[in-house]
Structures are given as C-alpha cells and as structure tokens.
SELUM-340865 format. One record per residue (C-alpha): residue in three letters; z, y negated, x. Coordinates in pm, 1 decimal. Each point is the difference from the previous one (the first is absolute). Layout:
<nodes>
<node code="ALA" w="Z" v="Y" u="X"/>
...
</nodes>
This chain:
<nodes>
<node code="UNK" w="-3058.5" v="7967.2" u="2547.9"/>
<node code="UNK" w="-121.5" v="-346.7" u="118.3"/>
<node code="UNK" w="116.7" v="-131.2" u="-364.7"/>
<node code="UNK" w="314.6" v="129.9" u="38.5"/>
<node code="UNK" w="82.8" v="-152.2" u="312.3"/>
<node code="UNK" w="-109.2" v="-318.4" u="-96.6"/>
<node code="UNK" w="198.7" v="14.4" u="-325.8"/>
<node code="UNK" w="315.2" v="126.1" u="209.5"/>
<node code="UNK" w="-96.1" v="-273.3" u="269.5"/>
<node code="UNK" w="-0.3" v="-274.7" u="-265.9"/>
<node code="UNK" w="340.1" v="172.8" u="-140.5"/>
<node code="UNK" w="148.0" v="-103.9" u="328.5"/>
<node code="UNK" w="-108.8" v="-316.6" u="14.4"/>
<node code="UNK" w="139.5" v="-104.9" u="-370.3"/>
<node code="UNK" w="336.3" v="149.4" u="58.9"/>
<node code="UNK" w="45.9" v="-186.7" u="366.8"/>
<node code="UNK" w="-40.6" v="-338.7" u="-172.0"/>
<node code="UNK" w="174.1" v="121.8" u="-282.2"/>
<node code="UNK" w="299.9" v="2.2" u="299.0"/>
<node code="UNK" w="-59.4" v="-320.6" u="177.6"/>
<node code="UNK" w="-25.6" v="-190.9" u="-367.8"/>
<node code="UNK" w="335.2" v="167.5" u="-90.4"/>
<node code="UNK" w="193.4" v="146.0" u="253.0"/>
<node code="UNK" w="-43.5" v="-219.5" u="282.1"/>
<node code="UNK" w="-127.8" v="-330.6" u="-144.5"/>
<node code="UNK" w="448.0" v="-170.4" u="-59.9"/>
<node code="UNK" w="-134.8" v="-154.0" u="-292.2"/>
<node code="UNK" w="-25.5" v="351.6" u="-170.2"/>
<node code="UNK" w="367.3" v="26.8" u="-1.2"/>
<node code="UNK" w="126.4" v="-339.1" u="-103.0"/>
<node code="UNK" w="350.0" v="-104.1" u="-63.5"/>
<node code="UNK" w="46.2" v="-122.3" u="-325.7"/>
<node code="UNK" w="280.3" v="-166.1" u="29.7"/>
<node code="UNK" w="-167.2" v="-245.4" u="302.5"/>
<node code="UNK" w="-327.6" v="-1.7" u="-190.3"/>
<node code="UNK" w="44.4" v="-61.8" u="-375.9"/>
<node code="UNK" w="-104.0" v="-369.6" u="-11.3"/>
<node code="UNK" w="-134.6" v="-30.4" u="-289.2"/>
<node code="UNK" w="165.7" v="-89.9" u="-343.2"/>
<node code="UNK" w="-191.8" v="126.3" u="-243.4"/>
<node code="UNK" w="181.2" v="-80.3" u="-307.2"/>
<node code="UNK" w="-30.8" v="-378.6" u="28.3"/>
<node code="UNK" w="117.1" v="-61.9" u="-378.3"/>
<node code="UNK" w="381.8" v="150.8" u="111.5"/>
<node code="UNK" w="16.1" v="-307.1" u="284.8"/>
<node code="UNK" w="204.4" v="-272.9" u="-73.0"/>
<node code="UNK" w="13.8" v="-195.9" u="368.9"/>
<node code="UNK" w="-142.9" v="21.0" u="243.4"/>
<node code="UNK" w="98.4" v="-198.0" u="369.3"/>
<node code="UNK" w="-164.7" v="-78.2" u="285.7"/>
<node code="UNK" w="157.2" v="-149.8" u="291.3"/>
<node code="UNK" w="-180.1" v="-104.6" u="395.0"/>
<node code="UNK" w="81.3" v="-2.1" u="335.3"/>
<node code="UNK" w="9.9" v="-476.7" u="-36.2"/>
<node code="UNK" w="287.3" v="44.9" u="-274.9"/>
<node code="UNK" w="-234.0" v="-32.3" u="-331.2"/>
<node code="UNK" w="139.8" v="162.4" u="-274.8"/>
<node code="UNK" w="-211.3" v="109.9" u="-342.6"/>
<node code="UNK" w="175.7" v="155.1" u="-284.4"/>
<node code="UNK" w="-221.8" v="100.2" u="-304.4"/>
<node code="UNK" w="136.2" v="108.2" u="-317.8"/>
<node code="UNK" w="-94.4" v="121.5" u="-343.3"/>
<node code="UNK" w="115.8" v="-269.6" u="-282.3"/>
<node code="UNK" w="-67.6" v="2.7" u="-320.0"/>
<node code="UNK" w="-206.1" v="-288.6" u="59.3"/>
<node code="UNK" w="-230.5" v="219.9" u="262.5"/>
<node code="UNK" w="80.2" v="-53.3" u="401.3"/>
<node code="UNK" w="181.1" v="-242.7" u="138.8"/>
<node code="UNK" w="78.1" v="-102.5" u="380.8"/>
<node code="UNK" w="290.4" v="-65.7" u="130.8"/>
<node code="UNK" w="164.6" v="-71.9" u="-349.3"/>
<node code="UNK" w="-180.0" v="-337.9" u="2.6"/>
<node code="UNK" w="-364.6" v="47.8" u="-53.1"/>
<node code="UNK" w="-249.6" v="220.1" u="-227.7"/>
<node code="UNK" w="-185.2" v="216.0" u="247.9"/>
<node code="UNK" w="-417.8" v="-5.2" u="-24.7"/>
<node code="UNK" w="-97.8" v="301.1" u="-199.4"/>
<node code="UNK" w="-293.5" v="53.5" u="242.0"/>
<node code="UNK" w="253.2" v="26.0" u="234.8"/>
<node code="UNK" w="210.7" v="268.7" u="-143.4"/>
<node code="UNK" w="-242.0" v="178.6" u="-99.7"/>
<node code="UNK" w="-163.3" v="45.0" u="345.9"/>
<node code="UNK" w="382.0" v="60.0" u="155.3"/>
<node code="UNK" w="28.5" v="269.4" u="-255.9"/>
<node code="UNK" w="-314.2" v="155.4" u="80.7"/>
<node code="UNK" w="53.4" v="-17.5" u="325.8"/>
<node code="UNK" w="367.2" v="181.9" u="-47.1"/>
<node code="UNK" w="-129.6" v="314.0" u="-231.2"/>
<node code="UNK" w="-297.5" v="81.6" u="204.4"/>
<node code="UNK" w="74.7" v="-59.7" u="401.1"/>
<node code="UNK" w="0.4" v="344.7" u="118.6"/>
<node code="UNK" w="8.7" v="131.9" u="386.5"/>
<node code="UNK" w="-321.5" v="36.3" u="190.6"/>
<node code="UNK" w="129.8" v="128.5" u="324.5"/>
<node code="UNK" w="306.5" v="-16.5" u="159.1"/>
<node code="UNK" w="61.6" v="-100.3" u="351.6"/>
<node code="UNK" w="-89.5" v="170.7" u="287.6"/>
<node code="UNK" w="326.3" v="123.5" u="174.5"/>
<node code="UNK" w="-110.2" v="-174.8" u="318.9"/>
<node code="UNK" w="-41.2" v="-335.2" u="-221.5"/>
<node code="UNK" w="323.9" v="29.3" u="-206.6"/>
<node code="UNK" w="278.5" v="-167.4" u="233.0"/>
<node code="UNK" w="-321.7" v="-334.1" u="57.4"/>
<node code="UNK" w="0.7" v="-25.5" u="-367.7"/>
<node code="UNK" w="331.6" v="-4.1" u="-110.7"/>
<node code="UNK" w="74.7" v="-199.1" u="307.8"/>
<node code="UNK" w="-276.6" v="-256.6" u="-123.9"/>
<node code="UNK" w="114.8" v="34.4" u="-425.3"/>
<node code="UNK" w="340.8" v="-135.0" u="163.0"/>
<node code="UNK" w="-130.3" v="-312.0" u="52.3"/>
<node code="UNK" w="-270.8" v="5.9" u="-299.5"/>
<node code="UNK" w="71.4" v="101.7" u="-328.8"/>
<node code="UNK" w="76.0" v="-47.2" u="-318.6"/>
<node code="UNK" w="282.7" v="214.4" u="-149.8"/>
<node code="UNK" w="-74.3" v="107.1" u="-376.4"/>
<node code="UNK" w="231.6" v="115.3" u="-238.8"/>
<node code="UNK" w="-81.5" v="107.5" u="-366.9"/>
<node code="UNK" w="283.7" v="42.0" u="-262.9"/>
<node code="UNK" w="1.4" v="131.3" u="-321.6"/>
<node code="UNK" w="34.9" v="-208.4" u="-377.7"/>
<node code="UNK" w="391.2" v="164.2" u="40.8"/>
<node code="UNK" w="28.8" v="-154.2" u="342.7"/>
<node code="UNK" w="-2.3" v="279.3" u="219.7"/>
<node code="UNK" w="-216.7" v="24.0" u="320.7"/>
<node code="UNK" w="-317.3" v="227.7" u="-43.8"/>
<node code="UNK" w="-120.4" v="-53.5" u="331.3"/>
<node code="UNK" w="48.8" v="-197.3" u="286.5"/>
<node code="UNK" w="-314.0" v="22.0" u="337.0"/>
<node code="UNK" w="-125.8" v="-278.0" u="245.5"/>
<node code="UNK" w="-345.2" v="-139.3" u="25.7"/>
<node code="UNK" w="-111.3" v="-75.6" u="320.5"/>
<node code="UNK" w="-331.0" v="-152.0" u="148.6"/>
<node code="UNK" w="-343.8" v="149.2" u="-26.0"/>
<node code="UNK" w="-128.9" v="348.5" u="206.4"/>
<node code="UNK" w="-172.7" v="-21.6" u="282.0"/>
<node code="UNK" w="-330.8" v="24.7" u="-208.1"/>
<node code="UNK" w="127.6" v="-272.3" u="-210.3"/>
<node code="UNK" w="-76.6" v="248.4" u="-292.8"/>
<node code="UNK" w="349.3" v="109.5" u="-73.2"/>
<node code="UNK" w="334.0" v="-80.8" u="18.9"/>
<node code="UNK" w="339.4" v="91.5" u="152.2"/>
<node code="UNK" w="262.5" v="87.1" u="-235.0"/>
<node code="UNK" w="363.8" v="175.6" u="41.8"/>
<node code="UNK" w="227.5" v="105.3" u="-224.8"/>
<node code="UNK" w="370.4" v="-140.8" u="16.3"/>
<node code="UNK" w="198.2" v="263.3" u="191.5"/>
<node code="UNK" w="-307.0" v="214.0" u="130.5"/>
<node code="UNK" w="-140.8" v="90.9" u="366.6"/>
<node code="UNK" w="-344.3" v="12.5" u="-12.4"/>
<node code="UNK" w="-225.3" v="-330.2" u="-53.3"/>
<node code="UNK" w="-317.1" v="70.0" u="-202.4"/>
<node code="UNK" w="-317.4" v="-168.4" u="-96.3"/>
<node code="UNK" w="-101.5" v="-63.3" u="-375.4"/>
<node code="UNK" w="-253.2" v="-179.7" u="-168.4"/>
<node code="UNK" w="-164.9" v="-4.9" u="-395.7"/>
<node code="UNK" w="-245.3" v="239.5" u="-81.2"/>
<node code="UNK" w="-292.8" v="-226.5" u="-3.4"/>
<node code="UNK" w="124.4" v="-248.1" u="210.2"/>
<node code="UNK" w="-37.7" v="-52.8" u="332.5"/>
<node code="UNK" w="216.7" v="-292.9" u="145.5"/>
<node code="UNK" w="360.7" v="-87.6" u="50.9"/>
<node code="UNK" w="274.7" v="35.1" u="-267.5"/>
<node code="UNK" w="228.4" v="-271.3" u="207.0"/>
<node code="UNK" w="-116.2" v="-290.5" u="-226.7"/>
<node code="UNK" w="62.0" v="155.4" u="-343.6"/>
<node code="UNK" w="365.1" v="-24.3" u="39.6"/>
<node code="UNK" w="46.3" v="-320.1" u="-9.3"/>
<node code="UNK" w="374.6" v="-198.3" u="107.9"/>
<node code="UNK" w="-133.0" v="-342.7" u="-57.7"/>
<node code="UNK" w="121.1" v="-131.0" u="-320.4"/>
<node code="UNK" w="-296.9" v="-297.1" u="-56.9"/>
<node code="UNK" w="-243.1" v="244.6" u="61.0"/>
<node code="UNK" w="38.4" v="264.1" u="-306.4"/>
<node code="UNK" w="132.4" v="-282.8" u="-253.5"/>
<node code="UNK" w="-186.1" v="-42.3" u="-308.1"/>
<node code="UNK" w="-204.2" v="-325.6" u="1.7"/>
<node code="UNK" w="149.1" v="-118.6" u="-360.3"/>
<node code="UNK" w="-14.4" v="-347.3" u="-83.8"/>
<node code="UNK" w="-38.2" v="-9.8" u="-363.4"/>
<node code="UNK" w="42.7" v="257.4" u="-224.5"/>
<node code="UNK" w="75.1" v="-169.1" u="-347.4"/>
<node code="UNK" w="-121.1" v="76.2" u="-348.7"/>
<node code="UNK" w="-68.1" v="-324.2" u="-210.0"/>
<node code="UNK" w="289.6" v="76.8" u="-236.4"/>
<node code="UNK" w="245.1" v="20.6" u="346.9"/>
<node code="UNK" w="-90.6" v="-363.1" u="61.9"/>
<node code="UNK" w="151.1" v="-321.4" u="-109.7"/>
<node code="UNK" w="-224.6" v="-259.7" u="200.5"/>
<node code="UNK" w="-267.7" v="3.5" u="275.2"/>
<node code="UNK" w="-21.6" v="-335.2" u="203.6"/>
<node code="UNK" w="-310.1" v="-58.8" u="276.2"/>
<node code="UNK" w="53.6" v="-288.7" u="244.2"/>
<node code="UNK" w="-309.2" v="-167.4" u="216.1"/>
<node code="UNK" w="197.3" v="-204.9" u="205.8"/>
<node code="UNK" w="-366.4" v="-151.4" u="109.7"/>
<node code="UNK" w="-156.2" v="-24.8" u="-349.9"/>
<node code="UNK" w="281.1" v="-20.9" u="-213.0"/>
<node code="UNK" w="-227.9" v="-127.3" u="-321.7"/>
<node code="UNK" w="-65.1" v="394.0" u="4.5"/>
<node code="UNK" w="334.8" v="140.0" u="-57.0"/>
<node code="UNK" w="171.1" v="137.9" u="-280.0"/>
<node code="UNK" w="250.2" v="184.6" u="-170.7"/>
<node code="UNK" w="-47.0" v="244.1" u="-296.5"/>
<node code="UNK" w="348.5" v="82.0" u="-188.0"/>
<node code="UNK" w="3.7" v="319.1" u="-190.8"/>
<node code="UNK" w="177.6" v="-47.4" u="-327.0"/>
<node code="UNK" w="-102.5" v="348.3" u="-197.6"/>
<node code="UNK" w="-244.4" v="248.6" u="1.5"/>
<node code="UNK" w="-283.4" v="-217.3" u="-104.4"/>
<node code="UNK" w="136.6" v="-333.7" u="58.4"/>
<node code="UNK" w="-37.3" v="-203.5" u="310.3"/>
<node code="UNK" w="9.6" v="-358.2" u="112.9"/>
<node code="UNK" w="-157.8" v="-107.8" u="278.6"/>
<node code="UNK" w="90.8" v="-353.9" u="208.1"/>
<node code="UNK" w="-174.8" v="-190.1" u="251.8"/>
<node code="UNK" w="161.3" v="-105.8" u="307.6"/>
<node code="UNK" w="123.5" v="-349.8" u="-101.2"/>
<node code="UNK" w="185.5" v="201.4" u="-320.3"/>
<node code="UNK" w="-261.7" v="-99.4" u="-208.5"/>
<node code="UNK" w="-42.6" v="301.8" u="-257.1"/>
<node code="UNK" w="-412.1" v="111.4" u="-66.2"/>
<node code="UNK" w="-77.9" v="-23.0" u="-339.3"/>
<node code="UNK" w="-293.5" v="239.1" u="-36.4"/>
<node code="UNK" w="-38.9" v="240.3" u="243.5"/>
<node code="UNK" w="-197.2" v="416.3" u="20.7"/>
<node code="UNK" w="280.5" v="230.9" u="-79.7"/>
<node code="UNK" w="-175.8" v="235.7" u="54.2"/>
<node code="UNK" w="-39.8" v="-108.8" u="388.7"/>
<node code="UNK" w="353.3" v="-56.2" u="-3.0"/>
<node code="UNK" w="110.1" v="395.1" u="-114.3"/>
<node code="UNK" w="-277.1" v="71.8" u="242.1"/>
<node code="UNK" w="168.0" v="-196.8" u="319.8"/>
<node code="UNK" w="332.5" v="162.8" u="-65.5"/>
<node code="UNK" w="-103.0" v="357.4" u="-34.3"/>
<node code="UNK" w="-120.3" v="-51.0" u="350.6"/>
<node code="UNK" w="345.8" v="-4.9" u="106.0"/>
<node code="UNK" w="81.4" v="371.5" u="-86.4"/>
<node code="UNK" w="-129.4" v="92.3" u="352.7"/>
<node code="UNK" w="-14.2" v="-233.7" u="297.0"/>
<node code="UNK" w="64.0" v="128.4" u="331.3"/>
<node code="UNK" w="-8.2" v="-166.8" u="371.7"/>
<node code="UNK" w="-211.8" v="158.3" u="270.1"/>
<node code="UNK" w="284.4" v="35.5" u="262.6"/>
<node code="UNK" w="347.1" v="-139.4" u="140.8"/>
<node code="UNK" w="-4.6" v="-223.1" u="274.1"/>
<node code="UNK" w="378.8" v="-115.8" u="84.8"/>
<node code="UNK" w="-86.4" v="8.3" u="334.7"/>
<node code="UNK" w="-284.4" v="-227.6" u="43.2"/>
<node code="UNK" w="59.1" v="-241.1" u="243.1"/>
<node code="UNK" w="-163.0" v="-266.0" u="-129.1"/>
<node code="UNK" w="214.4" v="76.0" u="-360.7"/>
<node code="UNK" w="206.2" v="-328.7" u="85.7"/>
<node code="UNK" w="-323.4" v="-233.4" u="55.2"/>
<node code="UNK" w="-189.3" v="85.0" u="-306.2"/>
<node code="UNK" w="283.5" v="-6.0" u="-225.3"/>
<node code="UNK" w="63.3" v="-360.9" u="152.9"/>
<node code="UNK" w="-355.8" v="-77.3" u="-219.4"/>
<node code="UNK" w="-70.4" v="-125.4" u="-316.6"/>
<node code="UNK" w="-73.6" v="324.6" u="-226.7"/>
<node code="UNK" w="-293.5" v="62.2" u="-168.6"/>
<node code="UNK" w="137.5" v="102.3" u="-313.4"/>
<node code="UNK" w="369.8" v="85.1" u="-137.9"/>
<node code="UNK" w="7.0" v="276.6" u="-273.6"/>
<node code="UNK" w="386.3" v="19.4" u="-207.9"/>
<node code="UNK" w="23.1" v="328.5" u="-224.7"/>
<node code="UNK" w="359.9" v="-89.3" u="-256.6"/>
<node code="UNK" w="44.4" v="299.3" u="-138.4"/>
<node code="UNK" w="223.4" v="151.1" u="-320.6"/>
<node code="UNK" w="344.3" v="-42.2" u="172.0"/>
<node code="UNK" w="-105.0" v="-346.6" u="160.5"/>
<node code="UNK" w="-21.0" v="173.4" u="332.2"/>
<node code="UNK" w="-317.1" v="-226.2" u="219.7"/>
<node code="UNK" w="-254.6" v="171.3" u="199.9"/>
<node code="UNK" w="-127.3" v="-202.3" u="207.0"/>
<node code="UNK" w="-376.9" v="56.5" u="272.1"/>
<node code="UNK" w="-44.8" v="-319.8" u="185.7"/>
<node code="UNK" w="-369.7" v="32.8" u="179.8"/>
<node code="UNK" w="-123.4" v="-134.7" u="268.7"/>
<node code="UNK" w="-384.5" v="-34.0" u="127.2"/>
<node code="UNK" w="-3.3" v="254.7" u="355.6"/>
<node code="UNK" w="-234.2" v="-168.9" u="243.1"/>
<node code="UNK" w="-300.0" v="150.8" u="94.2"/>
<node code="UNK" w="6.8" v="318.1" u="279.8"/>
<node code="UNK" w="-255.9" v="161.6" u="188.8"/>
<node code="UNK" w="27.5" v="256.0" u="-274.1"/>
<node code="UNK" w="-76.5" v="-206.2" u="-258.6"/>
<node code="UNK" w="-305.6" v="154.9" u="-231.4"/>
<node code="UNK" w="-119.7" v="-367.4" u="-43.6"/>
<node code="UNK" w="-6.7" v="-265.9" u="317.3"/>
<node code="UNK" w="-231.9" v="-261.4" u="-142.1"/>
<node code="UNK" w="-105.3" v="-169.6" u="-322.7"/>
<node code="UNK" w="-308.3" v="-75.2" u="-137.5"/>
<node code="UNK" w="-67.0" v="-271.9" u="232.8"/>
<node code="UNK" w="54.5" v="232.3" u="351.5"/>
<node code="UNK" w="338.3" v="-191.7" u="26.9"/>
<node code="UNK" w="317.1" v="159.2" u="109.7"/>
<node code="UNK" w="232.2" v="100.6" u="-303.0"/>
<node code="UNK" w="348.3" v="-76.1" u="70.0"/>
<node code="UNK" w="176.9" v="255.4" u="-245.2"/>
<node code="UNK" w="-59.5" v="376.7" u="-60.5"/>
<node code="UNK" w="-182.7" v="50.0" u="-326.9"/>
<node code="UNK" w="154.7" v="327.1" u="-77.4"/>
<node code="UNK" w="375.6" v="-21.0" u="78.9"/>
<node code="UNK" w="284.9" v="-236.7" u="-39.1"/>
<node code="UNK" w="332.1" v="23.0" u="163.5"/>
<node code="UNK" w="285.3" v="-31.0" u="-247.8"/>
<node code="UNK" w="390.2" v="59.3" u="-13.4"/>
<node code="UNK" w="76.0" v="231.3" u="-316.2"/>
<node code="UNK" w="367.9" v="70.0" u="-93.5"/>
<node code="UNK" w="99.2" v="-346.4" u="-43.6"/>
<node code="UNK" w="-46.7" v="-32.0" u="363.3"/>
<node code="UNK" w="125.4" v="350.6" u="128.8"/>
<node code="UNK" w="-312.3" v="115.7" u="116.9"/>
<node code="UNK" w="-319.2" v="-136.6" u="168.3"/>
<node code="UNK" w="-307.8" v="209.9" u="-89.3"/>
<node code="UNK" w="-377.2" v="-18.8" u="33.2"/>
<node code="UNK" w="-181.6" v="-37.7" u="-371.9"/>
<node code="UNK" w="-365.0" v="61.8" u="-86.9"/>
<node code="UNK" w="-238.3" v="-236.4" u="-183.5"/>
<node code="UNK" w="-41.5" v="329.8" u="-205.5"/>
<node code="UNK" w="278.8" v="20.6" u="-159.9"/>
<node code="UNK" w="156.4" v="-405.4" u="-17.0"/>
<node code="UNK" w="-388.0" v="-105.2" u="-72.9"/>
<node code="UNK" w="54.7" v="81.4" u="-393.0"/>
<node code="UNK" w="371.4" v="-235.9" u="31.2"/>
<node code="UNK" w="-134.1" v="-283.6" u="173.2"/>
<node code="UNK" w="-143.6" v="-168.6" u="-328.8"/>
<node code="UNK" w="22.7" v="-349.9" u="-138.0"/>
<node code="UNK" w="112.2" v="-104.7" u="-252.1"/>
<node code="UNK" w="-316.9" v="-121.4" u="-154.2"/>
<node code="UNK" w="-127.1" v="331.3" u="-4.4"/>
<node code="UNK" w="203.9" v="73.9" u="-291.7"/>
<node code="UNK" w="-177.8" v="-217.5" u="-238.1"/>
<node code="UNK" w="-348.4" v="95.4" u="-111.0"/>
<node code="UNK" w="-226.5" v="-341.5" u="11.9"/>
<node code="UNK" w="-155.0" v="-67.3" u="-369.5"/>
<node code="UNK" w="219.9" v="282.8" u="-152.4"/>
<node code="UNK" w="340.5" v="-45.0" u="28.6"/>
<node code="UNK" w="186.6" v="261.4" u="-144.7"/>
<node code="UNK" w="377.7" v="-150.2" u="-127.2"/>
<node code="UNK" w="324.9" v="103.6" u="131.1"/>
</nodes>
C-alpha cells in the first residue's frame, strides 16, 4: 500500500512539472513567426546587410569571386564564415519577461543593429534587430522586423554577446590582400631602399624560365641563383597586411618620412602595384624595447606601417610576412658558384 502511494505520489509530482515546463513556462508556446532567427540554409544567401544606429552601412554579397563588401572589397573568409555561423545557428533562449518587454524595446531603439538576409534571387528571407547584451551578459536581445515581443538568443555553446558578429564597419571585415600574384601574372618586381640604395633591384620576367635581374643603377647581374629568384617571386602568391589604419592620427607624420623600403609589382596588363613601407616607432607594446646593448630601440621589430593600393590605404604589415621581400640584391648570387642567367 505504502508502494503504491509513493509511486502515485511520485506520479503527481512528474506530471506538475510536466505543466509548469509546458503549459505555463511562454516559451512552450512560441511564435514562430517572432522567433525563427535562424537561417539555416546558408548556401541559398546571396546578401546579407547590416546597418547601425551612427549611419554605417555593410552590404555582403555572394560573387563569383567569394564575398565582397560594399562592392569594393573581398570580405575575410574568417569573417564570413563566423557571420554565417552565427546566422544558421542563433536560436531563442528565453524571451522577455512581460514586465521587461516595453525597457527593452525602448532601449533596442536606441541600440541595434538591423539585419536583413536575402536570397541568391534577391528576395528578403528575413529581416530581425540585434540589440545589446542580457542582463547576464550571456545572451542577446533580438526582434524580428514587424513583431511584439523582444527575446533573448545566444549559440549553443556560446555564452557572450552576438552584437559584434554583425559587423557595419567596412575596414574591419576586408580581406588583408596585398599580393596575390602567380610568377607567370608578373611582368617586373622592383624593391627600393631609399637608405641603402646599393641593395635594390629589379627582376623582369620575360618567360616561364627566363628572368633578368638589374641592380639599382640599371646595371644588369650577370650571374645570379635562379633558383632564389623563382623562389622570391613565389612568395608573392600570398601577402597580406595585419590591419587598416586610415585613421591614425599620426598617418600624416610618418608618411612625411623617408620609407624603409618601396616594393612595385608591374603586372601582365602593365597595371603597378605599388607597398611603400615605413619603419613604425617603437610602442609600449612593442615585443622588443632594447638591443643587445640594453639601449632603447627606436623602431618596432615586428611591424612596419605601409600604404598599399598605390596609396589608397594605410595598413599595419608584419615582419612575418614582408621579412621574405625585403632582400638584396646580392642575395641572388651564390659567392664561388655563380649559376648564369
């Protein structure tokens, strides 16, 4: 008798949460229609735009060529890939307490980021706002275009704000490109040292396996490593900048300097590509502050700044990548074994 009371007792007790966990908790009874943020067929999107409350504007679409922002630039594929992530698997956590609704809308008015995803035909798929982080700072506020009810969502796994995945500035999901040329797309390669100019050169790239390489005073080298040389210009099938920095304040000053180096890509259609560099003076954040000696170093030993573009852009470079372009042009010839042109 006991056994049976505590088996009907425990009865009770499974179908009374059974009714707070679906009848009365309002996220058991969902709208769809104010809820369904995610996309999860990604590969049918072919824009997507994101617009803030300061006026920045992001457009990202599907080329043929892979993303590009704005119509102007290629779009980082880390980038999309996150933002496309981030689109198929945001999903609702909780929505809004009643008694909350009117001080979050009320605060999305003046926060948020409206979203709108179209398809590869151009129609709109969806269209929500994002909004600032949950009071817990592990979600985030979403509503859908047209609906009533504010709710907060977040990425399995993920705890954190969605707000800075959709990005509106332009600079900051551009692809760092600066070189991207196979040896056969390239008619010359000229490297300037406007300080030691007995170390600059210019390699011309007459065929497949022909090259002629020129010191700075026009002087053609004789002898030189081919083999060094088909190894310098692979390195420019991927050369990318760190980050844009048209803003810096002190862009005017430093391009005022002499540059460290000058690199001038010519290539098939006679089109120049130019990087002028420039040595960045040593910061606080700087991984190396003094030389051997204990001295103060004056320049940062692992980034340059540089204008790429022919001038349209000023970026921040790493040693890591420009390192295998700043040669000289001695280093093309092999001491005791010179191998001829």
């Amino acid at each position: 008798m006991k056994r049976t009371l505590a088996y009907f007792l425990l009865l009770v007790i499974v179908a009374a949460a059974a009714f707070l966990l679906v009848i009365k908790k309002p996220w058991g009874t969902l709208r769809v229609d104010e809820t369904s943020f995610a996309m999860t067929d990604t590969a049918s999107i072919g824009k997507i735009f994101i617009a803030d409350m300061n006026g920045n504007r992001l457009t990202l679409e599907r080329t043929a060529q892979g993303w590009m922002a704005n119509q102007k630039y290629e779009v980082r594929r880390d980038y999309i890939s996150k933002l496309l992530s981030t689109v198929k698997n945001v999903s609702v956590s909780y929505p809004v307490a009643e008694s909350a609704q009117n001080a979050v809308i009320k605060a999305m008015s003046t926060r948020n980021k409206k979203v709108e995803i179209y398809g590869r035909g151009g129609k709109l798929l969806k269209a929500y706002y994002v909004g600032g982080p949950s009071l817990d700072e592990l979600g985030t506020y979403m509503l859908m275009e047209g609906a009533k009810h504010a709710y907060v969502t977040a990425i399995p796994g993920f705890q954190g704000t969605l707000e800075t995945r959709y990005a509106t500035d332009e600079s900051s999901v551009r692809a760092g490109s600066i070189y991207k040329f196979r040896t056969n797309e390239m008619k010359m390669v000229r490297v300037t040292y406007p300080s030691k100019p007995d170390s600059s050169f210019t390699i011309s790239i007459l065929g497949a396996d022909s090259f002629q390489l020129t010191k700075h005073n026009g002087e053609h080298v004789t002898f030189f490593n081919k083999q060094r040389v088909l190894e310098y210009l692979d390195n420019f099938k991927f050369v990318n900048c760190e980050s844009f920095v048209n803003d810096l304040s002190k862009k005017d000053s430093i391009l005022q300097g002499t540059p460290y180096c000058t690199i001038s890509v010519t290539d098939r259609s006679d089109q120049p590509h130019e990087t002028v560099i420039y040595n960045m003076p040593r910061t606080p954040d700087s991984v190396n502050q003094f030389d051997q000696q204990g001295n103060p170093v004056p320049y940062d030993s692992d980034h340059y700044f540089a204008t790429i573009n022919n001038g349209g852009d000023f970026v921040i470079i790493q040693q890591f990548h420009f390192g295998r372009l700043f040669k000289s042009v001695t280093w093309f010839t092999v001491p005791g074994k010179p191998i001829k042109s």
